[in-house]
Residue frames relative to the residue before (quaternion, step in Angstrom):
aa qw qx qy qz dx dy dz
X 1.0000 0.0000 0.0000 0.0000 0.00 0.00 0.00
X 0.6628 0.4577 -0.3339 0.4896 3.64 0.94 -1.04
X 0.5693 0.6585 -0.3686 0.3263 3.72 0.93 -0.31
X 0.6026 0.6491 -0.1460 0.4408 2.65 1.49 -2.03
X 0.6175 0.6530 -0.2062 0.3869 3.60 1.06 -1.15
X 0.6611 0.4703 -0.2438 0.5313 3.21 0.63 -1.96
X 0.7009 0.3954 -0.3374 0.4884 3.99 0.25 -1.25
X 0.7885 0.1332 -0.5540 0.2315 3.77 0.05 0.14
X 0.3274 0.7185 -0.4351 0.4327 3.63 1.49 -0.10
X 0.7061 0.3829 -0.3046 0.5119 3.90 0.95 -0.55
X 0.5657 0.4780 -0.3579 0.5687 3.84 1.17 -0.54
X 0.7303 0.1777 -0.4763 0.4563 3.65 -0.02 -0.54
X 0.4898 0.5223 -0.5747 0.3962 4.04 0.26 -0.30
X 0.7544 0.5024 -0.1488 0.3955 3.96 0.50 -0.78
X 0.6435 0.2390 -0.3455 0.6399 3.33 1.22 0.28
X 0.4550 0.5329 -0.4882 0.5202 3.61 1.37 -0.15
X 0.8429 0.2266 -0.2909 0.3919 3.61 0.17 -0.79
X 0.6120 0.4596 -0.4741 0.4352 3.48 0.91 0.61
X 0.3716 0.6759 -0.4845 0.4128 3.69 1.33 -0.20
X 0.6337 0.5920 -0.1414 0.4774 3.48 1.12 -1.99
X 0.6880 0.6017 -0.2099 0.3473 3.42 0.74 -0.37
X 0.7710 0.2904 -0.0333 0.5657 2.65 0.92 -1.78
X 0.3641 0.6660 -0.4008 0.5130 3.70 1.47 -0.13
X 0.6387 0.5334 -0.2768 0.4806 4.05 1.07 -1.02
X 0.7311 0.5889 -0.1901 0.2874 2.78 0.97 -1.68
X 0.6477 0.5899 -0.1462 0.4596 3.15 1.91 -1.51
X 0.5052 0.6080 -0.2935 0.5375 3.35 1.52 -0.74
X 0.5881 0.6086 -0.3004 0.4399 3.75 0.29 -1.38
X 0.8397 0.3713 -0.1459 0.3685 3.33 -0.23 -2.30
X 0.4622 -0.6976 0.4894 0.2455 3.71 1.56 -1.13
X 0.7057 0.3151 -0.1850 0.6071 3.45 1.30 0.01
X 0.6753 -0.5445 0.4395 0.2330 3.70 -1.50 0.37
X 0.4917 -0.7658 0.4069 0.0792 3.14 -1.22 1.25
X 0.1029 -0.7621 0.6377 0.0446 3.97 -0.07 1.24
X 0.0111 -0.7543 0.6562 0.0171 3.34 -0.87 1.40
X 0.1512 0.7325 -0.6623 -0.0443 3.55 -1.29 0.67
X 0.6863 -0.5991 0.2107 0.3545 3.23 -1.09 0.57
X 0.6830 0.1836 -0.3643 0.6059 3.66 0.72 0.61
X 0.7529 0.5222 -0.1527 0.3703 3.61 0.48 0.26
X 0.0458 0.8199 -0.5631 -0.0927 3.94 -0.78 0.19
X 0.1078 0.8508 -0.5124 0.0434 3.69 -0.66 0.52
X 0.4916 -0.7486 0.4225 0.1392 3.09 -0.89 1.48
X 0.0760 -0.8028 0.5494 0.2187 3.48 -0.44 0.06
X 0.0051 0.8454 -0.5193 -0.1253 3.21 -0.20 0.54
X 0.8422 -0.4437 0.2155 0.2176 3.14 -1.68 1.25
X 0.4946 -0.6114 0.5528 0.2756 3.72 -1.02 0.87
X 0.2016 -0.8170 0.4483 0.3013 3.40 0.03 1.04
X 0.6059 -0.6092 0.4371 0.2659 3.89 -1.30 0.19
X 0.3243 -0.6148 0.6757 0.2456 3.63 -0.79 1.16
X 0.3488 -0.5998 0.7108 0.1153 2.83 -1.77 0.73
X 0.4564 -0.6063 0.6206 0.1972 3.55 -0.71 1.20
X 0.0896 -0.5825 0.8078 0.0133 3.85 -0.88 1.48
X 0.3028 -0.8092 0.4866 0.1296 3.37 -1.86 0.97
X 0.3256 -0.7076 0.4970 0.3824 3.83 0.62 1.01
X 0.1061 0.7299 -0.6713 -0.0732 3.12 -1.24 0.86
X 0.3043 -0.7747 0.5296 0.1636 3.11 -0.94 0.96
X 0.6275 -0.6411 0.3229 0.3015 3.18 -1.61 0.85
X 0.6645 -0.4394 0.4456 0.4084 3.34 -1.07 0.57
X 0.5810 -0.6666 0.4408 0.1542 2.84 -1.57 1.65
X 0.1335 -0.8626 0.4232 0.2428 3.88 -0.34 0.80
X 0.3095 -0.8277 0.4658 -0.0464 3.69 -0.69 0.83
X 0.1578 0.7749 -0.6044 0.0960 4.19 -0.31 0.99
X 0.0954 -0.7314 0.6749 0.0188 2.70 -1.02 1.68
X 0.0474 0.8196 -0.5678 -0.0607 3.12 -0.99 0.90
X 0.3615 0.6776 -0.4843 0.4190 3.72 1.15 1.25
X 0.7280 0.3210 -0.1417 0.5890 3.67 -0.54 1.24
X 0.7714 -0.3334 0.2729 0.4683 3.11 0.65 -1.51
X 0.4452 -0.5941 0.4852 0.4619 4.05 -0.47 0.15
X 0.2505 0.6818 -0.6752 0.1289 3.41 -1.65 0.81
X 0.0134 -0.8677 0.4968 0.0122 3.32 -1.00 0.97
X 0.4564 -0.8016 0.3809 0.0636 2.93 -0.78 1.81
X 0.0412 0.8187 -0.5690 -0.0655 3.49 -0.88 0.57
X 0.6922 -0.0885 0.1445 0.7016 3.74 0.15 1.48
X 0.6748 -0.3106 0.2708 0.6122 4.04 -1.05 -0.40
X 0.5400 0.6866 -0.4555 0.1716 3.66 0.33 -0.24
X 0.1892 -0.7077 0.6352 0.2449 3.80 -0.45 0.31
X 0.0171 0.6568 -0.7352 -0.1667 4.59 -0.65 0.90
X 0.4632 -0.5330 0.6964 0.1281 3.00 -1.95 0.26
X 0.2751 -0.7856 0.5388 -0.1302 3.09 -0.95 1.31
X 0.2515 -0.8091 0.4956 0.1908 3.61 -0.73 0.74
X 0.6880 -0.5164 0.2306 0.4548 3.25 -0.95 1.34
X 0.7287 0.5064 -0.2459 0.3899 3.70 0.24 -1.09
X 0.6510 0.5051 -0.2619 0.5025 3.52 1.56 -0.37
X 0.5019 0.6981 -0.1896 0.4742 3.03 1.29 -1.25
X 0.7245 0.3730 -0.3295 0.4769 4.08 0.63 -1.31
X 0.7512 0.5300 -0.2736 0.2828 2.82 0.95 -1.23
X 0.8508 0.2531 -0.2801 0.3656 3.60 1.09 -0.22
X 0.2639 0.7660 -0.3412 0.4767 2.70 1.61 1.41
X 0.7407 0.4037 -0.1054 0.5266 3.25 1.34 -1.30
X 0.5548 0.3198 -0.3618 0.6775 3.98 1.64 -0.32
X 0.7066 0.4465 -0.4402 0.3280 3.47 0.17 0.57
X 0.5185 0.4825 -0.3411 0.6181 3.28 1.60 0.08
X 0.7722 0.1212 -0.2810 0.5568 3.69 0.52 0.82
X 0.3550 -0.8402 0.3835 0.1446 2.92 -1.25 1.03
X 0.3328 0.7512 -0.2183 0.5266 3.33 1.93 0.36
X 0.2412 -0.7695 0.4625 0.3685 3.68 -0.67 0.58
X 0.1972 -0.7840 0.5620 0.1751 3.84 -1.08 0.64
X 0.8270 -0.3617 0.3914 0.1791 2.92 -1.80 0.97
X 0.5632 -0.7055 0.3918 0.1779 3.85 -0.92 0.66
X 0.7190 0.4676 0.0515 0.5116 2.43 1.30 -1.32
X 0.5913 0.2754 -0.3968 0.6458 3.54 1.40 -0.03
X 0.5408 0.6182 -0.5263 0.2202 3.65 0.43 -0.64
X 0.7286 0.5205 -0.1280 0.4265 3.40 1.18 -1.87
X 0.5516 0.5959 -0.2843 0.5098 3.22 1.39 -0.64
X 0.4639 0.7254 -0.2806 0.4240 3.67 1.40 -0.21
X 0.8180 0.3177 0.0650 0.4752 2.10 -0.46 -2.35
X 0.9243 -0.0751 -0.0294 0.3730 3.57 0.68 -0.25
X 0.4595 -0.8390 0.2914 0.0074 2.32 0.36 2.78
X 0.8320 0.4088 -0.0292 0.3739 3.45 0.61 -2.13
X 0.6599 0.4659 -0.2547 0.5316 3.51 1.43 0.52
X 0.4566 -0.6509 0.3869 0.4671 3.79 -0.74 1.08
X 0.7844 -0.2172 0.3299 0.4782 3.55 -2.26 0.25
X 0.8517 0.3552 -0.3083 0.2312 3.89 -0.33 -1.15
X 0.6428 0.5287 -0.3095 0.4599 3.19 1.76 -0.66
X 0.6545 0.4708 -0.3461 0.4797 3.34 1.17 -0.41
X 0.5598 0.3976 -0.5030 0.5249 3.69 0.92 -0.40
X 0.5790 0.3587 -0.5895 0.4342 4.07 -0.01 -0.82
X 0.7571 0.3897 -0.4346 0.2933 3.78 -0.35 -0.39
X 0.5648 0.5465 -0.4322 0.4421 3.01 0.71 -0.46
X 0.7395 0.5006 -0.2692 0.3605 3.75 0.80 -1.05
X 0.5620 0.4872 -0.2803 0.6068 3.73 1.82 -0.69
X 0.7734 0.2821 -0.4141 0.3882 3.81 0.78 0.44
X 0.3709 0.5455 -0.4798 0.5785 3.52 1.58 0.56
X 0.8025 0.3065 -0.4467 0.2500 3.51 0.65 -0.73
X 0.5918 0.6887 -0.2691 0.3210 3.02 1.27 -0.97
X 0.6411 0.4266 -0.3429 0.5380 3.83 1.38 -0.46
X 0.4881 0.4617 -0.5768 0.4646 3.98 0.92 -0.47
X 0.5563 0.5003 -0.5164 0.4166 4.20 0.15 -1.34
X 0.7701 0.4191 -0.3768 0.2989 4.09 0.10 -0.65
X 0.1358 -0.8618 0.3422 0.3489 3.28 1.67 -0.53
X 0.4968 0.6266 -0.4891 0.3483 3.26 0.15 1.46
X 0.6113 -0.7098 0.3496 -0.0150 3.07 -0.29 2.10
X 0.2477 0.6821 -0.6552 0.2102 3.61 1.03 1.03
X 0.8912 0.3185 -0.1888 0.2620 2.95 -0.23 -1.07
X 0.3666 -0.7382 0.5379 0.1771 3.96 -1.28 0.96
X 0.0999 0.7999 -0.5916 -0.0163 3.80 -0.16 1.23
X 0.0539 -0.5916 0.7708 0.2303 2.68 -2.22 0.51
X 0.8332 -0.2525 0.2555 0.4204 3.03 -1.39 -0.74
X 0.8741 0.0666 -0.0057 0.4812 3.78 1.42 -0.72
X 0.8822 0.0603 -0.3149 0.3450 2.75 1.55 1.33
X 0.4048 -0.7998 0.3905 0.2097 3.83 -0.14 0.14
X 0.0092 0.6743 -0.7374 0.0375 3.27 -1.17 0.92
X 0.6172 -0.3022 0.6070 0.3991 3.42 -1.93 -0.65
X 0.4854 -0.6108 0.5725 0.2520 3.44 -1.18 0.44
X 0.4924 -0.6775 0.4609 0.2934 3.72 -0.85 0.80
X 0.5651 0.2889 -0.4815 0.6045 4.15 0.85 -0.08
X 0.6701 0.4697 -0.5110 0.2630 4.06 -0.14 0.40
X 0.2410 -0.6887 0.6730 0.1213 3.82 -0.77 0.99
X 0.1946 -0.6945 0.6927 0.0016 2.72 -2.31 1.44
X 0.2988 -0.8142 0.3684 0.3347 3.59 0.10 0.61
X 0.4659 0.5252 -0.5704 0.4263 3.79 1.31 0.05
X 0.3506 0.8507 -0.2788 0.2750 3.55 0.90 -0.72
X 0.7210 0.5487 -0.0270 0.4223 2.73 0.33 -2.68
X 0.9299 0.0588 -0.0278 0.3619 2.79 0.37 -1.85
X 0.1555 0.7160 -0.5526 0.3973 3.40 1.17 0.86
X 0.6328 0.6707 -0.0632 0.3817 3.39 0.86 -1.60
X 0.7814 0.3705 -0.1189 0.4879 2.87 0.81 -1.04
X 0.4658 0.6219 -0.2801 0.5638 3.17 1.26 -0.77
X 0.7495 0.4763 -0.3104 0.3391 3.66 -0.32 -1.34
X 0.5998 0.6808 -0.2583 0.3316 3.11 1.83 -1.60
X 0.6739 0.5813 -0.1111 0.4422 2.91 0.86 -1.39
X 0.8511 0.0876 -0.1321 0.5005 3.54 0.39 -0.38
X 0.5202 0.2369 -0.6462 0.5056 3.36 0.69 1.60
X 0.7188 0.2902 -0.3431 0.5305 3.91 0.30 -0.15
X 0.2139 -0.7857 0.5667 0.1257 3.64 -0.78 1.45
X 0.3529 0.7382 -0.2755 0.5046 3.40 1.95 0.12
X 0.7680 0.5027 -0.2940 0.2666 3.42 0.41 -0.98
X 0.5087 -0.6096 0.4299 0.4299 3.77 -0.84 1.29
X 0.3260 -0.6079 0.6856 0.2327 3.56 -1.75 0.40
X 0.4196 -0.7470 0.4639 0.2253 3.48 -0.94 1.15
X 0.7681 -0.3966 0.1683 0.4737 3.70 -0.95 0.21
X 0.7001 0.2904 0.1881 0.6246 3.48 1.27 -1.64
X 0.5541 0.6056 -0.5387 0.1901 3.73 0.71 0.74
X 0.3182 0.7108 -0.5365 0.3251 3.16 0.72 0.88
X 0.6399 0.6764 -0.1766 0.3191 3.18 1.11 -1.74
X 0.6335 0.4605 -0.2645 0.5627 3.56 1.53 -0.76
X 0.6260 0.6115 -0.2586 0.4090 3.65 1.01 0.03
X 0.4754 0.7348 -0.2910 0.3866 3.65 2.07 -1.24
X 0.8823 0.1004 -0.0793 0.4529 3.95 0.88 -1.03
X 0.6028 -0.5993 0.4137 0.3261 3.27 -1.60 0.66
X 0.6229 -0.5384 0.4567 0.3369 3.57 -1.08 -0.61
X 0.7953 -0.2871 0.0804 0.5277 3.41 -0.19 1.02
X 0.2809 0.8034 -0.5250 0.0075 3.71 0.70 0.78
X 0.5086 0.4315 -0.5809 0.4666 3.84 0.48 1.04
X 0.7031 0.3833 -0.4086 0.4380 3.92 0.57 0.32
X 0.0789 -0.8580 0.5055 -0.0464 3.35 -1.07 1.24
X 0.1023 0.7734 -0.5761 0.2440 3.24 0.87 1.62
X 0.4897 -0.5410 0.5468 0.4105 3.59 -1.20 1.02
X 0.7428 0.2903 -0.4997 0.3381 4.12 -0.60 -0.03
X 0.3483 0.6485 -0.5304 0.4205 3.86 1.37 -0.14
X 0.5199 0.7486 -0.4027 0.0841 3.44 -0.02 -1.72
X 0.8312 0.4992 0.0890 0.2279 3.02 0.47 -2.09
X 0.6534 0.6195 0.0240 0.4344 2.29 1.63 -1.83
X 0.5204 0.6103 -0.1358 0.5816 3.08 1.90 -1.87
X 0.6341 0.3654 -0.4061 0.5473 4.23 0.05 -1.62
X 0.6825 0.5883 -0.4081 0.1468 4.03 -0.33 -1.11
X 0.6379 0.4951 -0.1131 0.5790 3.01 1.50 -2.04
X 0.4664 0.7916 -0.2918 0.2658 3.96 1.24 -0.39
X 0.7007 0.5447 0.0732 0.4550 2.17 1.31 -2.54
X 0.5697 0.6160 -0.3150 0.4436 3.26 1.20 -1.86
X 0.7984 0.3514 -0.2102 0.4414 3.48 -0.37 -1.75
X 0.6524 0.3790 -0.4576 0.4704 4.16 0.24 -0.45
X 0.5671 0.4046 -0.4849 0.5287 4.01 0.62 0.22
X 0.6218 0.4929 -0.4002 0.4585 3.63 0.48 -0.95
X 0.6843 0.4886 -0.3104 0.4434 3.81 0.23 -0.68
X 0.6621 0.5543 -0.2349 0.4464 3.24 0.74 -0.85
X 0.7999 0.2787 -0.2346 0.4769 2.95 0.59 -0.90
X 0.4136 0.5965 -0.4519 0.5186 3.69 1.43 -0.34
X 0.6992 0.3353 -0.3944 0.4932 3.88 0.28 -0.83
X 0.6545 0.5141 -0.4239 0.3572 3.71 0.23 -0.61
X 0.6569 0.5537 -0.2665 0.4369 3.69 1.01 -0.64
X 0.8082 0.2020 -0.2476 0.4947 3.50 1.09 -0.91
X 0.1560 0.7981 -0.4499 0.3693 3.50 1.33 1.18
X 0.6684 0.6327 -0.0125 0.3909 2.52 1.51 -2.29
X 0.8131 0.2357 -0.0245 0.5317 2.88 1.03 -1.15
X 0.6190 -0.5312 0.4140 0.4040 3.35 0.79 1.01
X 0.6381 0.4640 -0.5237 0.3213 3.96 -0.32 0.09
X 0.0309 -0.7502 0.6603 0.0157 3.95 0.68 1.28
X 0.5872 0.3185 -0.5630 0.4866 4.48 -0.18 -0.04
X 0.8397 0.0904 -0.4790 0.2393 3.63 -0.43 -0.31
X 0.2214 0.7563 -0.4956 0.3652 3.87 1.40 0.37
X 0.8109 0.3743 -0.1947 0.4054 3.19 0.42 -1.93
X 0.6035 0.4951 -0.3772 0.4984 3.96 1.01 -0.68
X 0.7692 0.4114 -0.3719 0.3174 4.01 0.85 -0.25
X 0.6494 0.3675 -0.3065 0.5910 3.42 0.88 -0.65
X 0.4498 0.4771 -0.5660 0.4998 4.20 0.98 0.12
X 0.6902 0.3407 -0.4228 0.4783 4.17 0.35 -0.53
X 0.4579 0.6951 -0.3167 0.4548 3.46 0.79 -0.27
X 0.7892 0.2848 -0.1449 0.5244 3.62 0.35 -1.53
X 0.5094 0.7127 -0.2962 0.3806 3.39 1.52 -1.01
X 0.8366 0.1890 -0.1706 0.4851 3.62 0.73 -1.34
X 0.6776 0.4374 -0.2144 0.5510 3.80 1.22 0.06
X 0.1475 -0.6866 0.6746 0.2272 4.31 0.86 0.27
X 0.9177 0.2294 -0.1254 0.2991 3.02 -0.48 -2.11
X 0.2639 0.8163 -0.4286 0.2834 3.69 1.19 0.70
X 0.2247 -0.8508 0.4516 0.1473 3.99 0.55 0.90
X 0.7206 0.2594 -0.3464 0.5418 3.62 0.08 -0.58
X 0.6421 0.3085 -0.5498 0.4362 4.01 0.58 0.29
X 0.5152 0.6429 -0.4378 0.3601 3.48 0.54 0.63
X 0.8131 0.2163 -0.2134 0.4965 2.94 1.12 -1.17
X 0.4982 0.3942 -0.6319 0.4440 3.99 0.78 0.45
X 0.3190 0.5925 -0.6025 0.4291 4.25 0.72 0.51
X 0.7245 0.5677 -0.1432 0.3637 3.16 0.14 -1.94
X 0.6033 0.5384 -0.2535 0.5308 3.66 0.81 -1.48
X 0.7161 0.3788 -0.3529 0.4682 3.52 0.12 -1.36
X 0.6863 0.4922 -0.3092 0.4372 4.06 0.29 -0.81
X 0.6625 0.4552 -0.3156 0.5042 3.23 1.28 -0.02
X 0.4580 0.6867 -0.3253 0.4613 3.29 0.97 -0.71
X 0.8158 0.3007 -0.0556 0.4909 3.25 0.01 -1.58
X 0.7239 -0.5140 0.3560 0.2914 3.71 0.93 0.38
X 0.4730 0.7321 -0.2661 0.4116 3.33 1.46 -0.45
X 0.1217 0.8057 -0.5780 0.0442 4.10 0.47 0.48
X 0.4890 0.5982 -0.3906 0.5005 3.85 0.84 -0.52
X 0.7126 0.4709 -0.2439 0.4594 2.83 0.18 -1.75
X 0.6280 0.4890 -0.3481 0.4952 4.14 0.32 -1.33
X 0.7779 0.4690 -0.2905 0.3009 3.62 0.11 -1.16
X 0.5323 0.6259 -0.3154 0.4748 3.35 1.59 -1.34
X 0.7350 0.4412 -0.2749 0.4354 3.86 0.62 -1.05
X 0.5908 0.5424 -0.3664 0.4717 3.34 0.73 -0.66
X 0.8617 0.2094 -0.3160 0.3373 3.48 0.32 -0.79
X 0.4340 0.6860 -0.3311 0.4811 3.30 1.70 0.45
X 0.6042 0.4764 -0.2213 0.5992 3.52 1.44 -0.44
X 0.6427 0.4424 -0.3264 0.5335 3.62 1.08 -0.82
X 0.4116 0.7030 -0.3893 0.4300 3.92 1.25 -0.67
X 0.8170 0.3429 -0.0468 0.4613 3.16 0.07 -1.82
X 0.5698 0.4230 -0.3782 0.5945 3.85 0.59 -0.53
X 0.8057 0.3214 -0.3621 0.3412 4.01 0.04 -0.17
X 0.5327 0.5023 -0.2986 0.6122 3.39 1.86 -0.61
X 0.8884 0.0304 -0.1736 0.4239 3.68 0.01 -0.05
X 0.8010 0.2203 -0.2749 0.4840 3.72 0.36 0.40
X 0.3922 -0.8112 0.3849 0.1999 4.00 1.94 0.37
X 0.3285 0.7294 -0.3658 0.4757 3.36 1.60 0.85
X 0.3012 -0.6679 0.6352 0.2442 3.74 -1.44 0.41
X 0.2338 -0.7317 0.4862 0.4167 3.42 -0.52 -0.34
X 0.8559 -0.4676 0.1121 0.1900 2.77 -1.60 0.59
X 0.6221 -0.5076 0.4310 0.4118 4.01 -0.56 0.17
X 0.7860 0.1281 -0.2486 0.5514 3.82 0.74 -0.47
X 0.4043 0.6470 -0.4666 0.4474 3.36 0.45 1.19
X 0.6212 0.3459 -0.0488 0.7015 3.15 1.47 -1.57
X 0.5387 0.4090 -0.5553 0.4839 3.89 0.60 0.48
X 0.5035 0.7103 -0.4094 0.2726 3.15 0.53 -0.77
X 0.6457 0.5953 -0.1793 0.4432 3.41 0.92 -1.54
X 0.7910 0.3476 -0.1992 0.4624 3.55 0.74 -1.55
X 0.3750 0.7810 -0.4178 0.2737 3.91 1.19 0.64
């Protein structure tokens, strides 16, 4: 019996000191201990994905009010002149165009093959910059649809505004109205494109000033229909929502002083009177 004893007092000491072992072992490997009775087996841990973060590419951006500039994310790239027309001129339509008329554009005074090879050395030269303006196929080109143009923006906005007399006026939409379209470039397809966006944004002011007249907000009144008078002098109906707003606020001097400044300039450079409801204005 005392034998019997000692041998099992030595078996549990012997899985006690292999428990201790294999307890090391489990530590070591990092993973959990399967014990059967003729056997041990580690399991070892489900390893951990690593969360990869999708970053998308900077947001691309052409401004081409005031002046051309293309944003990447906070990043101002530089463009070469020959790149520069070209995504100037598929950004002034929103339609895809034809190869062959594009190059025929941009490069009027040279035969079909020389003007396509250019055309192809300024696709290549803007892919080398990697920045994804432009959508090709085989026979034609546009801007890519994730790329904003700010004539675009505020073309849009503009139109908005004077078919819905409803629509809310944003903190600072005047401020998109203040400049022309590329007026230091003086390519013959600019031209047109430039008088439209001219026209567009001196109605948009106007009528911005005429709205916050309405509503009593004469500082940002006076800062629209001032861009207004600013890019048109001899421009009459931005004279008189000028005039209106100086009235509003109580300001006759001020109304009379413009009027006869506007009548100044209309006789010094176009020998004109101005008009009968201009000069009504005065006798309100």
């Amino acid at each position: 019996m005392v034998g019997r004893r000692g041998d099992r007092r030595s078996e549990v000491r012997s899985h006690a000191g292999k428990g201790s072992v294999l307890q090391g072992m489990s530590d070591k490997i990092g993973g959990n201990l399967i014990m059967t009775a003729d056997s041990v087996t580690v399991a070892r841990p489900t390893p951990r994905l690593r969360a990869v973060a999708n970053e998308s590419p900077a947001a691309l951006k052409i401004r081409l009010l005031s002046g051309f500039t293309l944003v990447r994310g906070d990043e101002v790239v530089e463009l070469p002149l020959s790149v520069q027309r070209l995504v100037i001129f598929l950004s002034l339509q929103v339609h895809p165009l034809h190869r062959p008329h594009v190059a025929g554009t941009l490069w009027p005074d040279t035969t079909d093959q020389r003007a396509s090879a250019n055309l192809r050395s300024a696709l290549w030269r803007l892919n080398q910059l990697n920045c994804p303006l432009i959508k090709a196929t085989g026979s034609s080109l546009q801007i890519a649809p994730n790329v904003t143009v700010d004539l675009r923006e505020s073309s849009a906005r503009a139109h908005e505004l004077l078919r819905h007399e409803d629509t809310q006026l944003g903190a600072q939409d005047e401020l998109q109205f203040c400049f022309d379209l590329l007026p230091d470039w003086y390519d013959d397809w600019l031209v047109i494109e430039r008088e439209r966006f001219h026209q567009l944004r001196l109605r948009a002011l106007e009528l911005i000033c005429e709205r916050l007249t309405a509503s009593r907000e004469y500082a940002r009144a006076l800062e629209a229909v001032l861009a207004a008078v600013a890019a048109e002098p001899l421009r009459e109906s931005a004279h008189r929502a000028l005039m209106k707003v100086h009235l509003a606020e109580g300001n006759r001097a001020e109304a009379f002083r413009q009027f006869q400044f506007y009548r100044q300039i209309l006789q010094d450079e176009l020998g004109l009177a101005p008009s009968v409801q201009i000069i009504e204005l005065l006798r309100t």
